[in-house]
N, C-alpha and C positions, 0 to 999 in steps of 0.2 A: 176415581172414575175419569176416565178421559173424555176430552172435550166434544171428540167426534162421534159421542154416541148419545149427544144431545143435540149433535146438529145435524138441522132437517136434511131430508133424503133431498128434497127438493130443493136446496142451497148449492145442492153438489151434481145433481143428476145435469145442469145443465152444462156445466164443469167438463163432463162426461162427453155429454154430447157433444162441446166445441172442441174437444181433443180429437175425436174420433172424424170428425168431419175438418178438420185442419189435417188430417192422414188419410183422405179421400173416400171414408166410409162413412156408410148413412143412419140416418136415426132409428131405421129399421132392424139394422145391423145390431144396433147397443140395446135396441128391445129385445131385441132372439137371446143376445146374451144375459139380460137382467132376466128373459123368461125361465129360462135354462137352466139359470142358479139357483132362485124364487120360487118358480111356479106360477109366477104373479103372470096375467095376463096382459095387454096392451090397456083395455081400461082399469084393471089395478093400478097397473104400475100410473099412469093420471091418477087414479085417485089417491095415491099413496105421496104423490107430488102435491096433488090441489089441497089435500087435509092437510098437509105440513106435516108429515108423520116423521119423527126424529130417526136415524139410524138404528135405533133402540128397537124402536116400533116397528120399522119397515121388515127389520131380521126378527121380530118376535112373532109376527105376520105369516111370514114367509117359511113357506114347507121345501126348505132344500134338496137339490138335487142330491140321489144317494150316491153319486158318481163327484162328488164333488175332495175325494183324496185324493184325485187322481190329479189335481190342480197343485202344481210344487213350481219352485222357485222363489224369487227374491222378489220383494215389494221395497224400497225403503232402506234396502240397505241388511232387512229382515228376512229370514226364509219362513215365507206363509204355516210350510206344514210343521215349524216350532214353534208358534204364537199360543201362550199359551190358554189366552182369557180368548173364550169362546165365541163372544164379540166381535171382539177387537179381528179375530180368524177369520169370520164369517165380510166382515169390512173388505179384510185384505185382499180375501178370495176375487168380491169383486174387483176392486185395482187391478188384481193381476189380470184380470180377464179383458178390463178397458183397455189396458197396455197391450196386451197380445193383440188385441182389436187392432187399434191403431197403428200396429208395427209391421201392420200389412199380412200377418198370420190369420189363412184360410177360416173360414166361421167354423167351417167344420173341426178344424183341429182345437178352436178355441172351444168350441162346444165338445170337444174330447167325445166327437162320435166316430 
């Protein structure tokens, strides 16, 4: 079991946010994208932070977007669409989605609408 699927959503979401907002995007921006992935709404996504809910919890929660193979590239060093613990996949997806965020890539293309 890897380390990252015991640690809370909310040790990292803010992580998240100072990435995204050091590349001139807003916290509104990284909620459209965790909603997108998730389903989780803007007071989920708070509660999923306030509970302390592990990475385990937060993806076991969460009703994935069915559009979400369409999300490929590299995380890590890894290519997302070869990972092959379901988890671990679900994690990377979002990484790749913060990074796109922050690298100045349209919400919309990140949101693959």
């Amino acid at each position: 079991m890897h380390r990252i699927f015991v640690t809370p959503f909310a040790a990292v979401y803010p992580l998240y946010l100072a990435k995204v907002e050091r590349k001139g995007r807003t916290k509104t921006e990284l909620d459209a994208v965790v909603t997108w992935l998730t389903g989780f709404d803007d007071d989920a996504i708070a509660a999923q932070v306030a509970t302390g809910a592990t990475f385990a919890e937060f993806f076991e929660a969460a009703d994935l977007n069915p559009a979400v193979s369409m999300i490929t590239g590299v995380v890590c060093g890894v290519r997302v669409e070869d990972i092959d613990d379901p988890l671990m996949r679900r994690i990377r997806y979002l990484d790749k989605l913060v990074d796109e965020l922050a690298k100045g890539t349209s919400l919309e293309k990140v949101l693959r609408s």
